[in-house]
FIVOZA-924098 format. One record per residue: residue in one letter; x, y, z of N, C-alpha, C in turn. Coordinates in steps of 0.1 Angstrom, whole numbers, padded with zeros to 4 digits. Layout:
N
[atom 'a'; [X; Y; Z]; [X; Y; Z]; [X; Y; Z]]
...
END
This chain:
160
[atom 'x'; [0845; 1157; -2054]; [0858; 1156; -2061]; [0856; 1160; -2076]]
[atom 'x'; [0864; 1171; -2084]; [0865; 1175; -2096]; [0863; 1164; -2105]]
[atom 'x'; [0860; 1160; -2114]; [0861; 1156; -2130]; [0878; 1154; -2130]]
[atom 'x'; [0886; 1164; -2132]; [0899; 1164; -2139]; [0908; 1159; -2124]]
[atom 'x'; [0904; 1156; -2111]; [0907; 1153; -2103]; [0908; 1136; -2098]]
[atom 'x'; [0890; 1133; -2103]; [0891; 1113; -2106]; [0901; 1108; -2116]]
[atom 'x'; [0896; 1117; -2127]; [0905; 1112; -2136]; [0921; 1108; -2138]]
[atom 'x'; [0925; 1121; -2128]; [0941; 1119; -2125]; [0945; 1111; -2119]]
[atom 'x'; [0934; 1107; -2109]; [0938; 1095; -2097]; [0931; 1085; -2104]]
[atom 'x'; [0922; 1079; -2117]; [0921; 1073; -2124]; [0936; 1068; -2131]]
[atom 'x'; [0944; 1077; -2136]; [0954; 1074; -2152]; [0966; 1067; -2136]]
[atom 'x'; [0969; 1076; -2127]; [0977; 1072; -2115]; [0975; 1062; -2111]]
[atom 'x'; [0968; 1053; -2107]; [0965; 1038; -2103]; [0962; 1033; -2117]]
[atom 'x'; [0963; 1034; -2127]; [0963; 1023; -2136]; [0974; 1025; -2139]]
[atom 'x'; [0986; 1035; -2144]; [0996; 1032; -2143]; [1001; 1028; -2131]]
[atom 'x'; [1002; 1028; -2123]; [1006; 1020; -2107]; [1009; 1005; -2113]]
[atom 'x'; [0992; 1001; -2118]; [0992; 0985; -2118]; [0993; 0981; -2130]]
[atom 'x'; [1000; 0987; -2142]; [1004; 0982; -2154]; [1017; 0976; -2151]]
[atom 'x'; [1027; 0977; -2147]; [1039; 0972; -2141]; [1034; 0957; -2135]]
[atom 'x'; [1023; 0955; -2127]; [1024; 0945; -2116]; [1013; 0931; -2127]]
[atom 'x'; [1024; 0925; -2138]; [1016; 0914; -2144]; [1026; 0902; -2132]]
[atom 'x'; [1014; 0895; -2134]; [1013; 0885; -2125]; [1022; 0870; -2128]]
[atom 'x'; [1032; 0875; -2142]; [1038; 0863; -2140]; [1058; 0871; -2140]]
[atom 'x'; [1066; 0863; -2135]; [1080; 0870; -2128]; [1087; 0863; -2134]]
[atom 'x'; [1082; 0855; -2147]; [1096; 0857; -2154]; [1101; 0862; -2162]]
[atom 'x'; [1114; 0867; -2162]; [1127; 0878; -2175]; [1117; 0874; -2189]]
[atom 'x'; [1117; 0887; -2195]; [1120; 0888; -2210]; [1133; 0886; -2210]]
[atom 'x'; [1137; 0882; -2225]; [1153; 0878; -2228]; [1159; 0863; -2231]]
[atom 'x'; [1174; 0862; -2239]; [1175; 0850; -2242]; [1177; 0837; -2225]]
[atom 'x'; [1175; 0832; -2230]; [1176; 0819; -2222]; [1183; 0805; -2228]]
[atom 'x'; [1191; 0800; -2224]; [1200; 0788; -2224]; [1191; 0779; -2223]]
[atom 'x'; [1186; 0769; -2227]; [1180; 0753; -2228]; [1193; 0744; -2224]]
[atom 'x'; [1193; 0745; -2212]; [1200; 0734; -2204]; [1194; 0719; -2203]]
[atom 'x'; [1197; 0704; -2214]; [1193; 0694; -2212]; [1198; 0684; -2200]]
[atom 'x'; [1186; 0681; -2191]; [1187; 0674; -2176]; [1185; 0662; -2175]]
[atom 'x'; [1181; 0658; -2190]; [1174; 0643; -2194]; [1167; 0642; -2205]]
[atom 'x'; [1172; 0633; -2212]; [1167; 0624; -2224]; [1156; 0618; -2225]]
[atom 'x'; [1149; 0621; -2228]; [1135; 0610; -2230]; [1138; 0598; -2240]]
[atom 'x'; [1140; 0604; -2250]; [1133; 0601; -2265]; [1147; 0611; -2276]]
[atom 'x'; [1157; 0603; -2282]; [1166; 0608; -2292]; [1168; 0598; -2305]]
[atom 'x'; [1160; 0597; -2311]; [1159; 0588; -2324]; [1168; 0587; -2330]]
[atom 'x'; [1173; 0600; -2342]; [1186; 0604; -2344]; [1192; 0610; -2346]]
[atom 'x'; [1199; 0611; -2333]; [1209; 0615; -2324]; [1208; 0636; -2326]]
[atom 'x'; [1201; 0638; -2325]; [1194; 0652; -2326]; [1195; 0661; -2316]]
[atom 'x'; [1200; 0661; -2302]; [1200; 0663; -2294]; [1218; 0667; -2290]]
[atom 'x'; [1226; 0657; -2298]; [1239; 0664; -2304]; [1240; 0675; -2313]]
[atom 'x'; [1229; 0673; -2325]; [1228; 0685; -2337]; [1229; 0696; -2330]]
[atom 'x'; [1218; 0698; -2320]; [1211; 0709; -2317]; [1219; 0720; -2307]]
[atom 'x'; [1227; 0710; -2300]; [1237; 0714; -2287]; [1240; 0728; -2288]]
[atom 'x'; [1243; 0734; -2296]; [1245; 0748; -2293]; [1234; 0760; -2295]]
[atom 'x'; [1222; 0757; -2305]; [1212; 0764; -2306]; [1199; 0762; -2294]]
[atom 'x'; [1201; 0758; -2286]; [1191; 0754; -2280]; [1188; 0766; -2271]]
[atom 'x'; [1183; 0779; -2275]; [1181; 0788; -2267]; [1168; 0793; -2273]]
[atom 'x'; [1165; 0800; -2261]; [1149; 0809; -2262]; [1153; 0821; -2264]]
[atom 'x'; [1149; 0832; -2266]; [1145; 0844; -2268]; [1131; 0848; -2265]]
[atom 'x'; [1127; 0850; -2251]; [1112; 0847; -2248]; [1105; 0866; -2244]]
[atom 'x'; [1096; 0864; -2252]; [1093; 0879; -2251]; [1074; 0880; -2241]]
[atom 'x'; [1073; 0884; -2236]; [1059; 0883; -2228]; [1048; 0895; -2230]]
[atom 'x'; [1036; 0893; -2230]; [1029; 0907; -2236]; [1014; 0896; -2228]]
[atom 'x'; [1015; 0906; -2219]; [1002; 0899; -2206]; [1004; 0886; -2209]]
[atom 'x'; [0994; 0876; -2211]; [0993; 0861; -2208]; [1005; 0855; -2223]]
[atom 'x'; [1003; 0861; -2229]; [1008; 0857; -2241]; [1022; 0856; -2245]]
[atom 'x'; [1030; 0845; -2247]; [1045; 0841; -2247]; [1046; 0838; -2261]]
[atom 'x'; [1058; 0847; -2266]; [1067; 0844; -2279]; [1078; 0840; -2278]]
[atom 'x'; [1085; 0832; -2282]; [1099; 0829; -2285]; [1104; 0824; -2301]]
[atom 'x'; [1116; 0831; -2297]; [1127; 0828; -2311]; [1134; 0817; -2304]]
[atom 'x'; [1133; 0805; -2312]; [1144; 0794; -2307]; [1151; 0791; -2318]]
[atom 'x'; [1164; 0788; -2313]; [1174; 0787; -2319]; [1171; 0776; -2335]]
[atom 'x'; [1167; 0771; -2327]; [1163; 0757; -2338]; [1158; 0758; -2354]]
[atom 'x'; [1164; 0757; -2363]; [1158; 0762; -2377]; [1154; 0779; -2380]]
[atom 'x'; [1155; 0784; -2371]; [1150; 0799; -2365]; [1133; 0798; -2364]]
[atom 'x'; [1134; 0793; -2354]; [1114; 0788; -2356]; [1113; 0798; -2343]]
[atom 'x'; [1097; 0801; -2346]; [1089; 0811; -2334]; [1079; 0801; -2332]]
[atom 'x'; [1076; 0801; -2318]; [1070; 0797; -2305]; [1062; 0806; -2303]]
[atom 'x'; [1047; 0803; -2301]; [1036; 0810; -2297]; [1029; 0803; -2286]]
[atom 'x'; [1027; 0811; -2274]; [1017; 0806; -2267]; [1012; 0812; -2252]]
[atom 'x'; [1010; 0806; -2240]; [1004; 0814; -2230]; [1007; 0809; -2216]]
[atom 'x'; [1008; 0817; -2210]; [1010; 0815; -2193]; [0993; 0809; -2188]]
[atom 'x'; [0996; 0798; -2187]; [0987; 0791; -2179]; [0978; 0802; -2166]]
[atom 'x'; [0969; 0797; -2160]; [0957; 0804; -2154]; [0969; 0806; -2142]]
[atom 'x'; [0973; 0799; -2133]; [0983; 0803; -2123]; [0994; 0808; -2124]]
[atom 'x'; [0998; 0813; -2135]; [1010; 0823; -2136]; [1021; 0815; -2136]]
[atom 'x'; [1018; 0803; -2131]; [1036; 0797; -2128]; [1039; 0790; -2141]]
[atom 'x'; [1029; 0785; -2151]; [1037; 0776; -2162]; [1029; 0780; -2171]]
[atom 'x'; [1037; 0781; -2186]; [1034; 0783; -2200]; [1040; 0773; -2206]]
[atom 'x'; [1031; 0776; -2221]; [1033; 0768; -2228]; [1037; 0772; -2245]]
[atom 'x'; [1044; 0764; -2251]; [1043; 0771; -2265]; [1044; 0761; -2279]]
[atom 'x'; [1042; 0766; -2288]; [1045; 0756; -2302]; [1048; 0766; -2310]]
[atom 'x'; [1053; 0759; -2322]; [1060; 0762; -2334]; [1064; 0753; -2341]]
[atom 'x'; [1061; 0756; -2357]; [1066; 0743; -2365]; [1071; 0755; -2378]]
[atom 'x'; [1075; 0748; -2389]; [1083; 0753; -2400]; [1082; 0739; -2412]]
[atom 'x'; [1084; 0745; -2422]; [1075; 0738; -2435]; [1093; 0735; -2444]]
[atom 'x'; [1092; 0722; -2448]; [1097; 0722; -2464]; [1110; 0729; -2458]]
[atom 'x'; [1119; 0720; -2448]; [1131; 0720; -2442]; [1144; 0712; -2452]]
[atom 'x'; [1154; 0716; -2455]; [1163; 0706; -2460]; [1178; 0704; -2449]]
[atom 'x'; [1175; 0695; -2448]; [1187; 0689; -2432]; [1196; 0679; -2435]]
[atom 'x'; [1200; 0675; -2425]; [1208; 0656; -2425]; [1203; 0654; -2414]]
[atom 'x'; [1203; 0642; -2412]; [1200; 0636; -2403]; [1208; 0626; -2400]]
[atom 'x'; [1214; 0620; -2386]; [1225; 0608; -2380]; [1233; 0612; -2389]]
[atom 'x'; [1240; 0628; -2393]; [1251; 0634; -2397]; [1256; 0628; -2410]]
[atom 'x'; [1242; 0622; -2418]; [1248; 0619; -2434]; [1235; 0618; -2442]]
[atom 'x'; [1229; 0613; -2437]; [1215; 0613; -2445]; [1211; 0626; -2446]]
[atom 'x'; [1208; 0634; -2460]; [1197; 0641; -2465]; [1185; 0641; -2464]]
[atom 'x'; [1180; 0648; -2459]; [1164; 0653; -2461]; [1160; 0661; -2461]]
[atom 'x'; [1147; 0661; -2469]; [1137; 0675; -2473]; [1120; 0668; -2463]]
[atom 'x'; [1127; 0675; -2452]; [1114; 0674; -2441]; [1102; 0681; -2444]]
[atom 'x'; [1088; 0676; -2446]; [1078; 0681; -2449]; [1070; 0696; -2438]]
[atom 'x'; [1079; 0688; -2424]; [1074; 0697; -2410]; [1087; 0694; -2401]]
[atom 'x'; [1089; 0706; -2393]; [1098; 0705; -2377]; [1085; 0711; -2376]]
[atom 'x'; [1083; 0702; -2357]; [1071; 0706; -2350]; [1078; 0710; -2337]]
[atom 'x'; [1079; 0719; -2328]; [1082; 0716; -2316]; [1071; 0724; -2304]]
[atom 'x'; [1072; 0717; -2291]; [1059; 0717; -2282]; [1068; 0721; -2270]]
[atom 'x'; [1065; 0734; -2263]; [1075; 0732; -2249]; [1067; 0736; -2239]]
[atom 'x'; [1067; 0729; -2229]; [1058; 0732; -2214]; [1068; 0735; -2204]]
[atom 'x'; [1065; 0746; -2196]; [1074; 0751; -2188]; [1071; 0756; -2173]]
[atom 'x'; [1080; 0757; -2162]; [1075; 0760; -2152]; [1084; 0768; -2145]]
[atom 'x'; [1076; 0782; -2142]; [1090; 0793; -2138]; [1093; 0786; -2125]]
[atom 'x'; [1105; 0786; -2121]; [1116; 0786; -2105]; [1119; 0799; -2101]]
[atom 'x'; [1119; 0809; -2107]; [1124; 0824; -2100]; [1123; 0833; -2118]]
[atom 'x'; [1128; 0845; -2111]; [1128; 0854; -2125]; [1136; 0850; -2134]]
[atom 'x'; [1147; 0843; -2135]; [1157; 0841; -2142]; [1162; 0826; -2147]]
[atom 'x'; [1149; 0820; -2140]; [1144; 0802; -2144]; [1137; 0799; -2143]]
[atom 'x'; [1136; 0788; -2152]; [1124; 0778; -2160]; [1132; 0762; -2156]]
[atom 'x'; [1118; 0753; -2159]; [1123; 0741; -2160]; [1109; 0737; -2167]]
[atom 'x'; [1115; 0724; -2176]; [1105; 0721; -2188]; [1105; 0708; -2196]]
[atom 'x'; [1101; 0704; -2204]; [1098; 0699; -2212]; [1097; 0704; -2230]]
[atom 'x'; [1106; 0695; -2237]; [1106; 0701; -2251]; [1103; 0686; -2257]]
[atom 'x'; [1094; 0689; -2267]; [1096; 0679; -2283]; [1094; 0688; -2291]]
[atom 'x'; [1105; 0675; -2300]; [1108; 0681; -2310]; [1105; 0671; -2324]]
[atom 'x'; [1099; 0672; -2334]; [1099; 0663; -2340]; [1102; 0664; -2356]]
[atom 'x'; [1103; 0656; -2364]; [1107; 0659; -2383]; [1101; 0646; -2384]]
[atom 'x'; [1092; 0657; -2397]; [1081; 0650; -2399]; [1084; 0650; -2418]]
[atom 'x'; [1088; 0639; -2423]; [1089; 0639; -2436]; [1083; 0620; -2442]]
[atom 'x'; [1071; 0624; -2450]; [1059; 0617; -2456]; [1067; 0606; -2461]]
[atom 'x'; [1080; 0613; -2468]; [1083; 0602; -2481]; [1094; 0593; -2479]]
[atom 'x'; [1100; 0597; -2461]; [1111; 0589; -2461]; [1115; 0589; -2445]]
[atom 'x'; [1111; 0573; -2443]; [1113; 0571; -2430]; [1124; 0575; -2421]]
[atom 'x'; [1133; 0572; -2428]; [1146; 0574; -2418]; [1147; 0587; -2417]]
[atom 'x'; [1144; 0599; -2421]; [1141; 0613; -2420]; [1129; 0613; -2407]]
[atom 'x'; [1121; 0609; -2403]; [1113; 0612; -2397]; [1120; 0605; -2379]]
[atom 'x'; [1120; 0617; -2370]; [1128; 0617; -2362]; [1119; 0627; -2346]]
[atom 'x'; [1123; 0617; -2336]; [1115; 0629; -2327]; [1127; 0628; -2313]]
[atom 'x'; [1128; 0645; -2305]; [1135; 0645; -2296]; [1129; 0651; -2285]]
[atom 'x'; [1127; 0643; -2271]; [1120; 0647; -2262]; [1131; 0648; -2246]]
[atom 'x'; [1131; 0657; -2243]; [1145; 0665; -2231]; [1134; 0673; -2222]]
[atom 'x'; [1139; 0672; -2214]; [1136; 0677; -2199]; [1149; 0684; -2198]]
[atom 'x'; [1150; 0700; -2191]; [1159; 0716; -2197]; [1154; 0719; -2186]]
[atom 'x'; [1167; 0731; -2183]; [1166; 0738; -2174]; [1165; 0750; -2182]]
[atom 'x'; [1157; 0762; -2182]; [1161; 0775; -2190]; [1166; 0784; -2181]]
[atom 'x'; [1178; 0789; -2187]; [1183; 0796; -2175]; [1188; 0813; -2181]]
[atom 'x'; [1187; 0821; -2175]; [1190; 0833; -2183]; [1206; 0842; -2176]]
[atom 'x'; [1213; 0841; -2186]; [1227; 0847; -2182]; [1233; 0843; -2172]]
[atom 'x'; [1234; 0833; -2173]; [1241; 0818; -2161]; [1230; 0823; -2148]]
[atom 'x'; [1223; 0829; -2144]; [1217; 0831; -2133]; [1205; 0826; -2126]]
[atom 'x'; [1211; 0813; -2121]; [1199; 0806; -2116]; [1194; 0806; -2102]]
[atom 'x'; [1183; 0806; -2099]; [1176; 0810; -2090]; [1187; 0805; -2076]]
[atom 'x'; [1182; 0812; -2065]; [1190; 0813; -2051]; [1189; 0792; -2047]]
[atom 'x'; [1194; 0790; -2045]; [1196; 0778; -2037]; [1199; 0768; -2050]]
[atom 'x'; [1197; 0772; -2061]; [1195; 0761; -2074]; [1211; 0761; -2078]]
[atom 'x'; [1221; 0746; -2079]; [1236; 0747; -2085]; [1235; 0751; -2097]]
END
């Protein structure tokens, strides 16, 4: 077999299997559907109601998202079995309200999300979220939800 012959059926099968990563869920935004309350200190889970979306981008094991939330980025990775990832992101020197009257200058938003794909077009998970400010209690606040992520109303076959 030629040199310029391997080679060709070399570049041919690795593009073949550059397409086939091993985890099947969408790039793209996603809806954070809350399915349960854990944990709502104050009342933050109201605040949030309409930001609560991913923008989840994938690059081999490695997961980014844009969440709605303060405009924070999420870093992190698809677990060894392809089915569940994980991510964090925090943001510094936040100024907010809090229980829709209190003022604060939050020292940190932290948030932690664990996830588990259902099909290409869903997730289901786990979020906290928390505000972390040194100098003033009632500022310091944490929200923990169990979410469906769902991408362009389309959730997996048998799921309402």
């Amino acid at each position: 077999m030629s040199t310029l012959r391997r080679l060709s059926l070399t570049a041919l099968l690795a593009s073949s299997l550059a397409g086939c990563l091993p985890y099947s869920q969408n790039e793209g935004v996603y809806e954070l559907i809350p399915t349960e309350t854990l944990r709502d200190d104050c009342d933050l889970l109201e605040k949030f109601q309409g930001n609560l979306q991913l923008s989840l981008q994938i690059s081999g094991r490695v997961v980014r998202a844009d969440f709605g939330v303060q405009n924070m980025q999420l870093d992190g990775y698809f677990l060894e079995d392809g089915e569940a990832f994980t991510a964090d992101g925090s943001v510094t020197n936040v100024s907010t309200t809090v229980d829709g009257a209190t003022e604060c200058l939050l020292d940190q938003v932290r948030v932690h999300l664990d996830a588990t794909t259902r099909c290409d077009t869903e997730f289901q998970g786990q979020l906290r979220l928390a505000y972390d400010a040194n100098n003033n209690t009632a500022c310091t606040c944490e929200l923990w939800l169990r979410f469906d992520g769902v991408q362009g109303n389309t959730r997996c076959e048998g799921n309402p």
